[in-house]
C-alpha positions as CSV (number, residue, x, y, z in Angstrom):
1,X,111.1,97.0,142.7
2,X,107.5,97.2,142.4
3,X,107.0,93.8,141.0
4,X,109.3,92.2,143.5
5,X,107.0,93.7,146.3
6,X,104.0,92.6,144.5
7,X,105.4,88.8,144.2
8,X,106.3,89.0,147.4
9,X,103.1,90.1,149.2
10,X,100.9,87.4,146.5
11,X,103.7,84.5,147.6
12,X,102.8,85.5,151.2
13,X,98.8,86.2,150.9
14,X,98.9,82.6,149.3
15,X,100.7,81.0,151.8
16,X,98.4,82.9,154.1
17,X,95.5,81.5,152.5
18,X,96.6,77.5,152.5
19,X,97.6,78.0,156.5
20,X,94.3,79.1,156.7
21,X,92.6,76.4,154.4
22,X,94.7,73.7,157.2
23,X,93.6,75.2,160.2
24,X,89.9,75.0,158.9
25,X,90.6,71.3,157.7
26,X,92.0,70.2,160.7
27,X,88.5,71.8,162.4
């Protein structure tokens, strides 16, 4: 249980970060 929610929340911090590295591309 505990490292499914840690997966889980570093899957979606990274796809967090490379939405982020985009939108400051795309600036």
């Amino acid at each position: 249980m505990f490292m499914g929610c840690t997966s889980s929340g570093f899957i979606f911090g990274l796809n967090s970060l490379t939405f982020h590295i985009r939108v400051i591309s795309s600036l």
